[in-house]
Residue frames as qw, qx, qy, qz and C-alpha x, y, z in Angstrom:
[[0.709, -0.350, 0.605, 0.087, 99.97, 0.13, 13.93],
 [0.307, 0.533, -0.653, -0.442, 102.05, -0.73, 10.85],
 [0.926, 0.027, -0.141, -0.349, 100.97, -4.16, 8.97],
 [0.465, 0.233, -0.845, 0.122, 104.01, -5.86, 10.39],
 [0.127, -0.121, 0.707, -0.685, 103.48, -5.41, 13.89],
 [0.749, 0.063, 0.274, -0.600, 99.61, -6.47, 13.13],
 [0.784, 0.274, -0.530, -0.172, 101.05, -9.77, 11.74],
 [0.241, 0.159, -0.825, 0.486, 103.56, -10.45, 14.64],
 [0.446, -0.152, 0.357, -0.806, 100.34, -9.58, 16.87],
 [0.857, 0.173, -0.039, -0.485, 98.18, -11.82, 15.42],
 [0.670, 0.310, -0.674, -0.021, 100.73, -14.84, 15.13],
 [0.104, 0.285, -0.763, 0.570, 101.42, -14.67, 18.72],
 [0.424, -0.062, 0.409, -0.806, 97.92, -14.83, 19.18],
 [0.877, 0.024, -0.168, -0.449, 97.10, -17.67, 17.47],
 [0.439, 0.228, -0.773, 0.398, 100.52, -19.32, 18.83],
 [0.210, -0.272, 0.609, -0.715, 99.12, -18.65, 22.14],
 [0.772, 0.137, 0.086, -0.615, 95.13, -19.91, 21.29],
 [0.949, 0.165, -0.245, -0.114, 96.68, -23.42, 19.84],
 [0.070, 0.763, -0.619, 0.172, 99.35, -23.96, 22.12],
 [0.774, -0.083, 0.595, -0.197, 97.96, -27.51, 23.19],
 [0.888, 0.405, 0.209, 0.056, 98.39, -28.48, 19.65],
 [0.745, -0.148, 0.307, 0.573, 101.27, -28.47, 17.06],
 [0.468, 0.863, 0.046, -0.187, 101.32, -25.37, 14.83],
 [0.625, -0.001, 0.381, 0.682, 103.55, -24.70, 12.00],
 [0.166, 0.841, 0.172, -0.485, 103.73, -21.49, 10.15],
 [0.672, 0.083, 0.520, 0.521, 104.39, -21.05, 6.16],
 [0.254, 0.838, 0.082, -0.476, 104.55, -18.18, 4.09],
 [0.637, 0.264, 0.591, 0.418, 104.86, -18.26, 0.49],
 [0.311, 0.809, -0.177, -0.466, 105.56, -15.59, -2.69],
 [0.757, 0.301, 0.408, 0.413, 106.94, -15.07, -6.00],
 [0.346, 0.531, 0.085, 0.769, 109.53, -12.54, -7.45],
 [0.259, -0.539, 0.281, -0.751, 108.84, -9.15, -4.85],
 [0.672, -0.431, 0.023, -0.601, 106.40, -10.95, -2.88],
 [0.894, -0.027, -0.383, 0.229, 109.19, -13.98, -2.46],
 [0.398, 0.452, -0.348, 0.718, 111.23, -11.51, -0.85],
 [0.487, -0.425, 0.109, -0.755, 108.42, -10.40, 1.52],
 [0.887, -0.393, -0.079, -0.231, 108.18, -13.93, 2.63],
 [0.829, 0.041, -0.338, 0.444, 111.57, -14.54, 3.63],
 [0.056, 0.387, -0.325, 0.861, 111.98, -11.50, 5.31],
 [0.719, -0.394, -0.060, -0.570, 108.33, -11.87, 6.93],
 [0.897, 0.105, -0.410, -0.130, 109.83, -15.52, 7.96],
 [0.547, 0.340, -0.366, 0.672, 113.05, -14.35, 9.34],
 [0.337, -0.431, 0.191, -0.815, 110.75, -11.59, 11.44],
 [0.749, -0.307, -0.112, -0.577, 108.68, -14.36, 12.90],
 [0.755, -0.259, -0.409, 0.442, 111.20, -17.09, 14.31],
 [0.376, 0.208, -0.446, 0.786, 113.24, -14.31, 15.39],
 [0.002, 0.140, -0.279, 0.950, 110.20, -12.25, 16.88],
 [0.636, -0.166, -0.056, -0.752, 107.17, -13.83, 17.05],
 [0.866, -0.092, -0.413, -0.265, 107.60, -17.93, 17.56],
 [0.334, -0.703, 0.628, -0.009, 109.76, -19.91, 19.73],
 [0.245, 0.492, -0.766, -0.333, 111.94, -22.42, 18.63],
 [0.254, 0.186, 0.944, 0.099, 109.52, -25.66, 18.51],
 [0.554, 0.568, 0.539, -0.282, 107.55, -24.06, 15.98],
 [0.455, 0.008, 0.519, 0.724, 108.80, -24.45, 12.73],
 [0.308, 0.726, 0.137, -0.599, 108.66, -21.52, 10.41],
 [0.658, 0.169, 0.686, 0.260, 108.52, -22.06, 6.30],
 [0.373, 0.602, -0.065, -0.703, 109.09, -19.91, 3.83],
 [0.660, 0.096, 0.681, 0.304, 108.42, -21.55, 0.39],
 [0.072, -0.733, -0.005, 0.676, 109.64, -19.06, -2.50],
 [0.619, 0.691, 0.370, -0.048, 109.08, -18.48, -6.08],
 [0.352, 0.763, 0.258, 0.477, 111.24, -16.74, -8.53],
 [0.471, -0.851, -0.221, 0.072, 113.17, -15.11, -5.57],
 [0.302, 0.799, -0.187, 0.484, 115.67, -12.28, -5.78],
 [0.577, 0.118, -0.528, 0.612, 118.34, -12.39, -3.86],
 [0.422, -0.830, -0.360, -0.059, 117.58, -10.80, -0.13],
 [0.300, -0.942, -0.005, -0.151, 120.40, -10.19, 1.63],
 [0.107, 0.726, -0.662, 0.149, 124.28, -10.20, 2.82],
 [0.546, 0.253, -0.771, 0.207, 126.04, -13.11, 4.43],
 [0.051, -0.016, 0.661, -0.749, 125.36, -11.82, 7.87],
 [0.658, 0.028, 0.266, -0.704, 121.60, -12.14, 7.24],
 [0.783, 0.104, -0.507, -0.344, 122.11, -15.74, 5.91],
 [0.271, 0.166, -0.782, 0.535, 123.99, -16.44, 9.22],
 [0.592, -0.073, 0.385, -0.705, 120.92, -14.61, 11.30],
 [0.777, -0.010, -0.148, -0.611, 118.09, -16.86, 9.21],
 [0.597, 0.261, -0.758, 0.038, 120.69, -20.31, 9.50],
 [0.276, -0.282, 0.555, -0.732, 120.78, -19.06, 13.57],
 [0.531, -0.035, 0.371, -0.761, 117.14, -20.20, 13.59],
 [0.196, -0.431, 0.876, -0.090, 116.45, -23.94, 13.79],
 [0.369, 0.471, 0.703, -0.383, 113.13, -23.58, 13.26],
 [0.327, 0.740, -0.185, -0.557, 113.67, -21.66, 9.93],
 [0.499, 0.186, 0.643, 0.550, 113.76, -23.55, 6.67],
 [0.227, 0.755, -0.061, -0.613, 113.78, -21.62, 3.63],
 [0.673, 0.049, 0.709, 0.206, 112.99, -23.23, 0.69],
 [0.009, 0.656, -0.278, -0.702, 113.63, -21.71, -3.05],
 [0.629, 0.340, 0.665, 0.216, 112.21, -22.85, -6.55],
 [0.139, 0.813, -0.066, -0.561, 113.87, -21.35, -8.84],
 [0.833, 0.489, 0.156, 0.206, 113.83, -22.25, -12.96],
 [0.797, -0.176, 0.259, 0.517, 117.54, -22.63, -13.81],
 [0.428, 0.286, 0.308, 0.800, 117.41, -19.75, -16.86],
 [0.066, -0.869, -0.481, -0.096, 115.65, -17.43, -14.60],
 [0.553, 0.513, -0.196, 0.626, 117.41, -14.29, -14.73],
 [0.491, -0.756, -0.027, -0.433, 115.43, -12.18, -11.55],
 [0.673, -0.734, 0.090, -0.010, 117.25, -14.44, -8.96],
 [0.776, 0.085, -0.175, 0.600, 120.66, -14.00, -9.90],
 [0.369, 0.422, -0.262, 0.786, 120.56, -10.62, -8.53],
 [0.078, 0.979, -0.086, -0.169, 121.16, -8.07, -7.27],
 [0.875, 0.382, -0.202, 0.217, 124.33, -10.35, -6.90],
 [0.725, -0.057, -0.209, 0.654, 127.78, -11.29, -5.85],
 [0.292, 0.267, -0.102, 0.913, 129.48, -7.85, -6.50],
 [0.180, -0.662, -0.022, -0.727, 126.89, -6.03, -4.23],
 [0.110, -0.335, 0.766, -0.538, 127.54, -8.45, -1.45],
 [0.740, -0.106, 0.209, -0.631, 124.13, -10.21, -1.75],
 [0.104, -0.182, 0.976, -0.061, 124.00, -14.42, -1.09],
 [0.573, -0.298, -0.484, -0.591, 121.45, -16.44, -1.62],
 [0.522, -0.091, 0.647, -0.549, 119.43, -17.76, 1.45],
 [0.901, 0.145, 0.302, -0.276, 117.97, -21.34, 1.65],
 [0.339, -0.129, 0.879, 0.310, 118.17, -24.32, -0.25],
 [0.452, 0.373, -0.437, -0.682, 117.61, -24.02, -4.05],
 [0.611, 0.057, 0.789, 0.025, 115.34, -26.34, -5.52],
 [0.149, 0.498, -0.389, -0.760, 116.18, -25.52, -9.24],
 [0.670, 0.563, 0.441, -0.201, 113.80, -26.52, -12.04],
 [0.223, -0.278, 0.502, 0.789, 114.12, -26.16, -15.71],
 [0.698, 0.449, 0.268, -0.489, 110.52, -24.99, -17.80],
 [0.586, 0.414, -0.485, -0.499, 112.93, -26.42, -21.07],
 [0.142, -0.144, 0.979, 0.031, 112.18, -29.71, -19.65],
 [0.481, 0.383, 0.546, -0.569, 108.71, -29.44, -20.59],
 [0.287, 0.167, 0.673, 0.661, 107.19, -30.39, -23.53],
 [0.086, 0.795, 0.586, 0.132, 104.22, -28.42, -23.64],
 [0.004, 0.930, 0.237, -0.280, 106.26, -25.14, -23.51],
 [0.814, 0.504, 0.159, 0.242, 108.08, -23.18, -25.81],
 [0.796, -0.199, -0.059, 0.568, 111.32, -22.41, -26.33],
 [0.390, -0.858, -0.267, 0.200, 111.20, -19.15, -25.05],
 [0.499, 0.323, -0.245, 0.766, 113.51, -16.13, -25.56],
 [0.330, -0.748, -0.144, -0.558, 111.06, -13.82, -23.11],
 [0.186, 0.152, -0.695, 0.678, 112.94, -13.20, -19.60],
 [0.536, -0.172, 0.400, -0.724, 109.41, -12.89, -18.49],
 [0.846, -0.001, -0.350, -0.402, 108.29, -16.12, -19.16],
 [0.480, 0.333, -0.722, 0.369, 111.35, -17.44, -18.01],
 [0.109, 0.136, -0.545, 0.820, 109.69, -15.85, -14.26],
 [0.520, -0.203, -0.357, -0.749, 106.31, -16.71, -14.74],
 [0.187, -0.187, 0.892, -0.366, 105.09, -18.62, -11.77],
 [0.884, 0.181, 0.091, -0.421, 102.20, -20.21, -13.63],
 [0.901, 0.294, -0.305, -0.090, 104.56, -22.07, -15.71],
 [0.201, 0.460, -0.830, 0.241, 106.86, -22.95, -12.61],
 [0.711, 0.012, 0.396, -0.581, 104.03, -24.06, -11.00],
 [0.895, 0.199, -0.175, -0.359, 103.40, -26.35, -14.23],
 [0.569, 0.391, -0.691, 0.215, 107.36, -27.91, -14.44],
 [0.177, -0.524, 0.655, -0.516, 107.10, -28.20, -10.84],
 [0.834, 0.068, 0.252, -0.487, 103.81, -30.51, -11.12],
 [0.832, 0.441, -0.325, 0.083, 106.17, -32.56, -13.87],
 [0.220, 0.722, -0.622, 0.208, 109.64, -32.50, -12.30],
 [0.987, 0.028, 0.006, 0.156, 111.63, -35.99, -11.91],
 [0.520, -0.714, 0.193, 0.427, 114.83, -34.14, -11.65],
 [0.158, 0.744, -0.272, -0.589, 117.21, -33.00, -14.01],
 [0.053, 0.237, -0.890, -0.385, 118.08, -36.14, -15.54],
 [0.443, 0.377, 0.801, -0.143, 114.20, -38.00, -14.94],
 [0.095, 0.317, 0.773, 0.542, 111.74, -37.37, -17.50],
 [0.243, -0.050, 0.163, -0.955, 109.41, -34.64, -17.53],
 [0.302, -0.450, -0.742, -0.395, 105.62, -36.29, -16.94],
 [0.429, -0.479, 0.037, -0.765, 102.70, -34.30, -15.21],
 [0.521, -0.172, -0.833, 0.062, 101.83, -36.22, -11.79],
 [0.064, 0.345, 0.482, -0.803, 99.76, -33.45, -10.49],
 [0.148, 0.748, 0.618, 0.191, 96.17, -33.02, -11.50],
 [0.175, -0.478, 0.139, 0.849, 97.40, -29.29, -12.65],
 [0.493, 0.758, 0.399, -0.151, 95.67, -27.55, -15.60],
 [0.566, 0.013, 0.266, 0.780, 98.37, -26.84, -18.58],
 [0.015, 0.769, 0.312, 0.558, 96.26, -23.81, -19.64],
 [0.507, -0.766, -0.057, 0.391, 97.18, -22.13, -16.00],
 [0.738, -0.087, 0.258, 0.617, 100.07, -21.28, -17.70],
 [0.292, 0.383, 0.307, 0.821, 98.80, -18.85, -20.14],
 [0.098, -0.853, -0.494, 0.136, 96.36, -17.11, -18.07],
 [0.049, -0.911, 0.043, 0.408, 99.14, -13.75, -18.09],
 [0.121, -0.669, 0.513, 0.524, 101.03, -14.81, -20.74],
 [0.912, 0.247, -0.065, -0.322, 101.65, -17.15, -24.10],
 [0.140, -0.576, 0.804, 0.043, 104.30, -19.46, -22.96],
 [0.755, -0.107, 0.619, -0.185, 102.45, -22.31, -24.05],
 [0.184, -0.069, 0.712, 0.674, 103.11, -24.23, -27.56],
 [0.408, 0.077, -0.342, -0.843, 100.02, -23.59, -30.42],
 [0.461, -0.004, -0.851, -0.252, 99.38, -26.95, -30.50],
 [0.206, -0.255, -0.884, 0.334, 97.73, -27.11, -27.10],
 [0.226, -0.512, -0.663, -0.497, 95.26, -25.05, -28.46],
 [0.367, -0.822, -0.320, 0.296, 94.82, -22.26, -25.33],
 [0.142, 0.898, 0.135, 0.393, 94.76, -18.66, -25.97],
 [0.428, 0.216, -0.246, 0.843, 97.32, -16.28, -24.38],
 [0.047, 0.010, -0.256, 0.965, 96.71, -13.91, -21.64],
 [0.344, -0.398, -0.763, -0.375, 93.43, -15.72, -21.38],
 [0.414, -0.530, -0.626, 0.395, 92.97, -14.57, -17.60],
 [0.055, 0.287, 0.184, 0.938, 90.67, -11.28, -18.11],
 [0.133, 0.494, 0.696, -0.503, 88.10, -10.05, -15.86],
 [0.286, 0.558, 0.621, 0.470, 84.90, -9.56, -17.80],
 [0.069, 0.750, 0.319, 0.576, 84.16, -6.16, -19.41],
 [0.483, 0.252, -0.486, 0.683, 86.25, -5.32, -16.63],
 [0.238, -0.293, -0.881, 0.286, 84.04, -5.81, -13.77],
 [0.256, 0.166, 0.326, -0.895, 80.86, -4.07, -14.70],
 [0.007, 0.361, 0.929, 0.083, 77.47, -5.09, -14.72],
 [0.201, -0.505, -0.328, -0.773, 74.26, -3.47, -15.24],
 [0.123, 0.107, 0.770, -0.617, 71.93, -2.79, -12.14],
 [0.210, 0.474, 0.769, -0.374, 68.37, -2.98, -11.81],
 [0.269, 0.759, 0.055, -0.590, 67.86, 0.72, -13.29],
 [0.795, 0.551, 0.212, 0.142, 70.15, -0.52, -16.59],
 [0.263, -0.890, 0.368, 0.057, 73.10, 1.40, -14.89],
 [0.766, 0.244, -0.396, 0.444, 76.70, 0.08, -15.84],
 [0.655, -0.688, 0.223, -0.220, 78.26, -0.23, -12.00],
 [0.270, 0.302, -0.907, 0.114, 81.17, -2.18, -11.18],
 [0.763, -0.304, -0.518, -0.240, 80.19, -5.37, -9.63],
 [0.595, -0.695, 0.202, -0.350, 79.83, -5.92, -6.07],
 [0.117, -0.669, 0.733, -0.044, 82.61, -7.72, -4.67],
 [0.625, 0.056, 0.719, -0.299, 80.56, -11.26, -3.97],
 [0.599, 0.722, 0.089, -0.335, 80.06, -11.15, -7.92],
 [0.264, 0.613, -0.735, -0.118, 84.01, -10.94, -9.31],
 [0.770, 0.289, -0.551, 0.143, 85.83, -14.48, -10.49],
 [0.747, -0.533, 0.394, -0.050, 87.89, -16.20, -7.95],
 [0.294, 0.730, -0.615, -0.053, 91.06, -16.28, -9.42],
 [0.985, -0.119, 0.116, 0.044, 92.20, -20.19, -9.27],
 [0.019, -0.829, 0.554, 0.078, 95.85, -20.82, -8.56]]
């Protein structure tokens, strides 16, 4: 059984198991894995929910998906919101683009990371797409004209964990998010072993 069809399976089955109550279903990405949820979204009003359960996709950094006709299908569904944060000088979601027929879907909610003071002024298209540091502007944003101030208990150092988009001054190391001595550990005998799973970091998002 392919891993959609064990998703639709399994939604229907917990649609079915809570059907006395209210469910809601969201699915989230960033950059590929935004695409995967807006397709994955689309798949599930159309084929797994019925319309009084809303479906959410909330997307990152998200390349264009698909033609008009598949922003008509996803509009179709009443229960479908698609929602899009995307930083304003990111290049990734301007394409593929117009000339290949592709539209966006949803309703942009467009950021800018040079409203931040704590980051810098960037020429790196990958920073630009970095979903630590939308994450941070997102935790700040007051709209285009408000004032940037943080009003989410958010760590600025998130930011650098894969990159060094932050300024010097805030004192946090670049590309700080490293798994130690790349998960191995001695055993008992004095063996180097990777480490057992129950052992690794828990990545914090």
């Amino acid at each position: 059984m392919s891993l959609r069809l064990q998703l639709l399976t399994k939604i229907k089955e917990l649609l079915l198991k809570y059907k006395d109550e209210k469910p809601s279903i969201v699915l989230t990405g960033h950059s590929l894995g935004a695409t995967e949820a807006v397709l994955a979204a689309y798949d599930i009003a159309e084929n797994a929910s019925s319309d009084d359960v809303p479906v959410t996709g909330i997307v990152f950094g998200c390349p264009q998906v698909g033609n008009k006709e598949f922003k008509d299908e996803v509009t179709r569904h009443k229960n479908l919101k698609i929602l899009h944060v995307r930083n304003t000088i990111d290049l990734l979601t301007r394409y593929p683009g117009g000339l290949l027929g592709y539209v966006d879907i949803g309703t942009n909610f467009v950021i800018d990371t040079k409203k931040s003071p704590y980051l810098k002024d960037s020429r790196n298209p990958g920073d630009w797409h970095n979903l630590q540091a939308m994450l941070h502007v997102v935790a700040g944003w007051n709209g285009k004209k408000g004032e940037f101030k943080l009003m989410v208990k958010r760590s600025i150092a998130l930011v650098n964990k894969s990159c060094e988009f932050l300024k010097d001054e805030c004192l946090v190391p670049g590309s700080w998010w490293v798994e130690k001595n790349k998960g191995m550990i001695k055993d008992e005998n004095g063996e180097w072993v990777i480490a057992p799973v129950e052992e690794e970091p828990e990545p914090e998002f």
